[in-house]
N, C-alpha and C positions, 0 to 999 in steps of 0.2 A: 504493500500500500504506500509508506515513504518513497520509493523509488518510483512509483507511478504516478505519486502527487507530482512529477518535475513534469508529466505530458501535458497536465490539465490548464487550459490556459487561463491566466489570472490566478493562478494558485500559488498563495506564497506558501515555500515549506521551509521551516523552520523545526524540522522533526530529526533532519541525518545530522550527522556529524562534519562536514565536509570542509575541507579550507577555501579561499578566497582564491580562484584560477586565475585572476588577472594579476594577480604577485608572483606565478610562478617566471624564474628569468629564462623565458623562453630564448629569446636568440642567445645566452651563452650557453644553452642545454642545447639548445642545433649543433653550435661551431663546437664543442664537446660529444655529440652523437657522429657528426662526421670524423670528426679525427679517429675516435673510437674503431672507425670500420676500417677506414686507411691506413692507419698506423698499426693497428693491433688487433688486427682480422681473426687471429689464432683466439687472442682473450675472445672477443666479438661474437665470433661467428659459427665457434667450433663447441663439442659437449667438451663443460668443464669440470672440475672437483666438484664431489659431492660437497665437500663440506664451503665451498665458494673461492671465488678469486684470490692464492694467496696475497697478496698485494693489498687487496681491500681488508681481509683478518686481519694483518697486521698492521694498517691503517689504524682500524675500531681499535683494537688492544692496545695501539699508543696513545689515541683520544683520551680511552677511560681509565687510564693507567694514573696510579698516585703513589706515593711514598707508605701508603697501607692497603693498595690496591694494584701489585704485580699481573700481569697481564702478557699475555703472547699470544700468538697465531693459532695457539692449541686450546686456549679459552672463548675462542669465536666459533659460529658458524653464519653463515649469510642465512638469510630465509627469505622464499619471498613473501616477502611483505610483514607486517606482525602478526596476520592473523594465522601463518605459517606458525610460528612460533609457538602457539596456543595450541593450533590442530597436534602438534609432533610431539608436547609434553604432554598431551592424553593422554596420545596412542604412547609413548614410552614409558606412563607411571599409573597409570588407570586402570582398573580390573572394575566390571559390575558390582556396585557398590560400596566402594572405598568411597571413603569421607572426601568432600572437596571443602575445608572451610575457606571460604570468598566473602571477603569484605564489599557488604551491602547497603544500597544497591548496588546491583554488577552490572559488568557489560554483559550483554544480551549475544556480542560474536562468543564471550568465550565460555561464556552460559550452553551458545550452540554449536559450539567447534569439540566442548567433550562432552554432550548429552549424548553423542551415541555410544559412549563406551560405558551410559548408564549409571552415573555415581551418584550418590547422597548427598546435596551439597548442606552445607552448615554454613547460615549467614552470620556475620560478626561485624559491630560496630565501633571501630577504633576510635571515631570523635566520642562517643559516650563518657559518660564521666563511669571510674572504675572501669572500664574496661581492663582484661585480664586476660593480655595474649598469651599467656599458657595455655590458660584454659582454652580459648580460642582453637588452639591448633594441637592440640592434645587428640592425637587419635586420625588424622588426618591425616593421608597419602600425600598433599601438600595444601599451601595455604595460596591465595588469588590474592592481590594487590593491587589496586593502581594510585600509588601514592600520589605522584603531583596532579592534583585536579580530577579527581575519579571519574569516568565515563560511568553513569550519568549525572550526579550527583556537582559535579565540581571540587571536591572536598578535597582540600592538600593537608596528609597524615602531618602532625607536626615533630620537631626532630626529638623529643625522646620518644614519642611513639614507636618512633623507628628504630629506634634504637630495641626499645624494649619488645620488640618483634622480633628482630636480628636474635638478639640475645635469647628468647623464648624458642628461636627456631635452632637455634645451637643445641638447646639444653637438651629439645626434646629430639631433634636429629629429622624434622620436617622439613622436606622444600617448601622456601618460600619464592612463589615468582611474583618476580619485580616487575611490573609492564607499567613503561614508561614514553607511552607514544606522543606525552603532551612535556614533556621533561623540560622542554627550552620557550614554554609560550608565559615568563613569569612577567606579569604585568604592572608587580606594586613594589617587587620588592628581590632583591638575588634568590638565586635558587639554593633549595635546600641541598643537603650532602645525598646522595642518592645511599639508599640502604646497601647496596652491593659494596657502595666501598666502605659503609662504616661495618660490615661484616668480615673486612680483608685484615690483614696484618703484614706491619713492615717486615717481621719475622720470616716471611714465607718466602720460595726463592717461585712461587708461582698458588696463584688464587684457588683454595680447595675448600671454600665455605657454602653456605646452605643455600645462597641466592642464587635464583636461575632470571637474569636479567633479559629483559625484550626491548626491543629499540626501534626505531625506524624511521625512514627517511620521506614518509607518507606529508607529513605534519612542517616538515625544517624546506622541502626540495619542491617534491609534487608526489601525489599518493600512487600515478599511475607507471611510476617506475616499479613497483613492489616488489621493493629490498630495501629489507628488517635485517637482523643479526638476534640471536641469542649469545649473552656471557655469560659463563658459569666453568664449576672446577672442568676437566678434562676430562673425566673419565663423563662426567651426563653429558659434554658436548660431543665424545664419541658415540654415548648411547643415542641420543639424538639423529646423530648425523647418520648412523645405522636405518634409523627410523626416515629421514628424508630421500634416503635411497628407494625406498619402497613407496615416495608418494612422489616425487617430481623428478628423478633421476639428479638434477642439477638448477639451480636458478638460473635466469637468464644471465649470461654470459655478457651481451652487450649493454642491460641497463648496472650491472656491475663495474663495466667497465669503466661509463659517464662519471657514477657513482663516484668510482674511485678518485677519476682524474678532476669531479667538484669539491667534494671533499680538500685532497692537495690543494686545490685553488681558492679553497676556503669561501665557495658560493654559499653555503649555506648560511655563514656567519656573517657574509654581507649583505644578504637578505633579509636576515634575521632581524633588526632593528624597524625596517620598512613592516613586517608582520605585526611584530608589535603594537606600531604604531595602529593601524588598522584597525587589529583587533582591541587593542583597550578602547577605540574610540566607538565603535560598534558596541562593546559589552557596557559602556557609560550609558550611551543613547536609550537601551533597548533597557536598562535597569532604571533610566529615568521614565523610558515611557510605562514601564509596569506599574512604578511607584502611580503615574498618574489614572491609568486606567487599571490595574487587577488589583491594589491593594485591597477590596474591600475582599474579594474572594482568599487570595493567596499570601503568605508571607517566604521571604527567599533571604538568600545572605548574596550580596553581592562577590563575586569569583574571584581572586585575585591571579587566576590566570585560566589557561586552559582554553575551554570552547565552550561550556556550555553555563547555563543559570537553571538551577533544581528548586521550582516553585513550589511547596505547599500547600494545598487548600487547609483553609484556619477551621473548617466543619470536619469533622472526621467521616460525615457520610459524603461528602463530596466525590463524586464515582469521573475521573478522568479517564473513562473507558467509555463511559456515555459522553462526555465533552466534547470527544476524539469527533462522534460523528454530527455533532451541532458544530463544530470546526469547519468539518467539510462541507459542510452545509456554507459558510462564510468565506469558503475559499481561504481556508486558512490552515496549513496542518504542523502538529506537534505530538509529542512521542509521551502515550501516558505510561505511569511509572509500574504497570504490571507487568511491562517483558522483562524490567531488568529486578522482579524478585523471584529468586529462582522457586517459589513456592507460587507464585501467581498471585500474591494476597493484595499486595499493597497496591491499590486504586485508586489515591489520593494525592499524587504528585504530579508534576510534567514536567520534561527538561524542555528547552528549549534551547537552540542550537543560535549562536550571535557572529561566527563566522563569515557564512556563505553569504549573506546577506547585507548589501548596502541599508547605511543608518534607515532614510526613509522608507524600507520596506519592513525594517523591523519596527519603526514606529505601527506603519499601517496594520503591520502582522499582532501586533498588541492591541490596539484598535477593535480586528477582527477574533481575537479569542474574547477579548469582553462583551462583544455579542453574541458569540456562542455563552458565555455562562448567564447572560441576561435570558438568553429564549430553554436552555436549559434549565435554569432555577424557578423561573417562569412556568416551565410545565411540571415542576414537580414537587410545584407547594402544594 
């Protein structure tokens, strides 16, 4: 339905997750595809390493390398794209009903990338007060994370939480995956220490801790390159890479290649500020126009990064599963909060996505969900 709201004309969607296409830098990703094929036909054009371009592993490993976070070519593997990364730790740690504890709400791909390997998932709320990531991941085949900015939610873990999950996933010998697809969109303030590195030690002459780190270049480049990377000890990025054998043979060779040779040229970091700018100007707009038109319905915390704002209805019978289609009915669509609880209960929220969207169509877009909750409250007094 989100993906078919983009046919309908006059339909603003405000439901995907998507970035802003008119930032990606098209003409240096051309003169970077061309040299690609001319120069380095072999990398390009030919079947590569399962585990990806060595060139670009060893790239990722000196990016996320730090003085408590040693790193090599053996702690990478390329994926395509992040949702790669999600599908390959199912299938390599997953049996029919192993616990999955995922910090709730979830994302809804990685909700559906191991529902077919059939697990129990166990929701946990690390903004909650007393939260007790022991307890949390006690019993669990691994734990779900998405610390900076939660897809859908918004929510950035804060740094002892992270810490005290690190440390809890130590204790009890749980992977914890780190998925970090919004890592560099901070908009108020530096970014936090990412848990994979406060999980490392100077001590170590190479990284053998509990985080299985996801990354990707969907979010920093353009999403339609899809090359992700998983870090993690050596021996899960062999298990892994075992496991990507059996599902794509090799990623693409030539968007690795681009990859590679933007990365060295540090496009992404030149970019990177123009995005920003973008999006916190977009995420102000579309948090002023709610203030002015949904407050009477919804309350929300404004994001300090990421992509999306996670609205609450202030009634607890507020059902945003029925809003979904007085929306469409307004030519207006946004994502209610029951695909991302892996129980299907929670019907009382909506993300809304502040990206894809120029300020005035998120004004308009806010506009039009208040007439959907007008002709909806309306009929069900």
């Amino acid at each position: 339905m989100f993906l078919a709201a983009n046919q309908i004309p006059d339909m603003i969607n405000m439901a995907g997750g998507l970035p802003e296409s008119s930032i990606y830098p098209q003409s240096e990703l051309a003169d970077l595809a061309k040299q690609a094929i001319t120069k380095y036909p072999g990398d390009s054009l030919d079947y590569g390493p399962i585990e990806g371009l060595t060139a670009l592993r060893e790239l990722i490993a000196l990016r996320f390398s730090s003085e408590n976070l040693p790193l090599n070519k053996d702690n990478v593997l390329i994926t395509t794209g992040g949702m790669q990364g999600l599908d390959l730790v199912g299938k390599a740690l997953l049996d029919e009903d192993d616990i999955v504890a995922c910090q709730s709400p979830a994302y809804l791909g990685a909700l559906d990338a191991w529902r077919p390997r059939q697990p129990i998932y166990r929701p946990f709320f690390p903004e909650e007060p007393g939260f007790n990531p022991t307890e949390a991941l006690t019993g669990a085949k691994f734990a779900y994370t998405v610390p900076n900015f939660s897809n859908p939610s918004g929510k950035l873990i804060d740094s002892k939480t992270r810490r005290s999950l690190v440390a809890a996933a130590k204790e009890i010998g749980t992977w914890l995956i780190e998925d970090d697809p919004y890592g560099t969109l901070y908009y108020d303030h530096p970014p936090l220490e990412r848990m994979i590195s406060l999980s490392g030690s100077a001590e170590e002459n190479n990284y053998s801790g509990p985080i299985i780190y996801l990354g990707t270049l969907s979010k920093e480049l353009a999403p339609g390159f899809r090359v992700g990377w998983a870090i993690a000890d050596k021996k899960m990025i062999a298990s892994l890479t075992v496991t990507k054998q059996g599902s794509d043979m090799c990623s693409s060779g030539l968007t690795q290649r681009i990859a590679y040779d933007a990365l060295t040229n540090e496009l992404d970091r030149q970019t990177l500020p123009k995005i920003l700018d973008i999006y916190r100007g977009r995420r102000d707009q579309l948090c002023k126009a709610m203030e002015d038109h949904l407050s009477d319905w919804f309350h929300w915390e404004v994001p300090v990064g990421g992509m999306f704002v996670w609205a609450v209805a202030k009634k607890p019978n507020f059902n945003t599963d029925q809003l979904l289609k007085y929306a469409m009915q307004e030519k207006v669509c946004v994502t209610p909060s029951s695909v991302f609880d892996p129980e299907g209960n929670n019907a009382r929220a909506i993300r809304i996505n502040f990206t894809r969207n120029p300020e005035e169509k998120l004004i308009e877009g806010v506009r039009r969900i208040a007439l959907a909750c007008r002709a909806m409250t309306k009929e069900t007094i």
